[in-house]
N, C-alpha and C positions, 0 to 999 in steps of 0.2 A: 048221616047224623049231623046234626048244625050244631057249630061248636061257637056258644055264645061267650065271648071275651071284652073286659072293657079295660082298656090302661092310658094314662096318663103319668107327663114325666115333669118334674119341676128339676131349672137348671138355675147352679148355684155360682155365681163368678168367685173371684180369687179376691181376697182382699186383705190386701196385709197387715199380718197380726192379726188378723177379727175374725176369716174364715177362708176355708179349704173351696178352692171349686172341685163341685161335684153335680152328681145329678141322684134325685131322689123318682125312682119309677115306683108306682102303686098297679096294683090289677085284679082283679076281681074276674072267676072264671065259674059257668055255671059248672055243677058238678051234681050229677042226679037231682035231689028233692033239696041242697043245700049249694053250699058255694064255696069256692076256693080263694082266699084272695090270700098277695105279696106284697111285700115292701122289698124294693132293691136300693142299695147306696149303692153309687158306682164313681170311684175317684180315678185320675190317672193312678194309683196305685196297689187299688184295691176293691176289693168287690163284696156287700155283706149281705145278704137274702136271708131274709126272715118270711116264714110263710104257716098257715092255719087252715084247716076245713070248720067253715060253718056249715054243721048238719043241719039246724034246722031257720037257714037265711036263705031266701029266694034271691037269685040272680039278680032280680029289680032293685030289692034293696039291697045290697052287697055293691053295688053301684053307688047305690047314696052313699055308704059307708066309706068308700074309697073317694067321692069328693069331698065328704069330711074331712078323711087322711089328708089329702092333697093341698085342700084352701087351707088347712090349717099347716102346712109343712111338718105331721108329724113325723119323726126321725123312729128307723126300725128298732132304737132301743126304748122305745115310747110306746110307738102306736098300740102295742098287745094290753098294754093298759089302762087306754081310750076303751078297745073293747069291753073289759072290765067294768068300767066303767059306764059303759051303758047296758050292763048287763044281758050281754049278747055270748051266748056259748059257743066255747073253737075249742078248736083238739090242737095243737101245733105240732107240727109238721115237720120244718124244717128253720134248723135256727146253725147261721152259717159266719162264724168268725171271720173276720177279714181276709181275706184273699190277695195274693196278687192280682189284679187284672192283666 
C-alpha cells in the first residue's frame, strides 16, 4: 500500500519582544476517498498539533490546502477557520494544548 504524504515546515527565529522561535509543520496525508491533514507549532518548550479528516478532499488538493496554510503562515489556532472559510468539510480530530517538548 503506498502511503502518499506531503509536509512542509516554516521556521520562526527569536526576536526580541516581537516573537518566539518556533517552527510551524503543516501535512497533508491521503486517507481512503479524503484526506488527513496537521498543523504542528513546535517551540523549545512546547508542542501544539491540531489535526482534521477531510472526507470528501482528494490528496491532490489537500496539498494545495496545505501550501495555502503554509505561504500564508497560518498558526494552528487559525488555520480550522481558513477551512471554514473556504467551505471545505473536516471532522477534527485532534486538538492538542501545549505540551512540553
Amino acid at each position: 500500500m503506498e502511503l502518499n504524504t506531503y509536509q512542509v515546515s516554516r521556521h520562526y527565529s527569536e526576536i526580541d519582544g516581537l516573537q518566539k522561535a518556533r517552527m510551524l509543520t503543516y501535512s497533508a496525508t491521503a486517507k481512503g476517498n479524503g484526506s488527513l491533514l496537521a498543523v504542528t507549532s513546535t517551540t523549545c518548550n512546547a508542542v501544539e498539533t491540531e489535526s482534521c479528516l477531510l472526507p470528501d478532499t482528494p490528496y491532490k488538493r489537500a496539498k494545495d490546502i496545505i501550501t495555502l496554510l503554509f505561504e500564508n503562515g497560518f498558526e494552528p489556532s487559525i488555520w480550522i477557520d481558513v477551512l471554514g472559510e473556504l467551505d471545505i468539510r473536516y471532522i477534527m480530530l485532534e486538538k492538542n494544548q501545549p505540551q512540553a517538548g
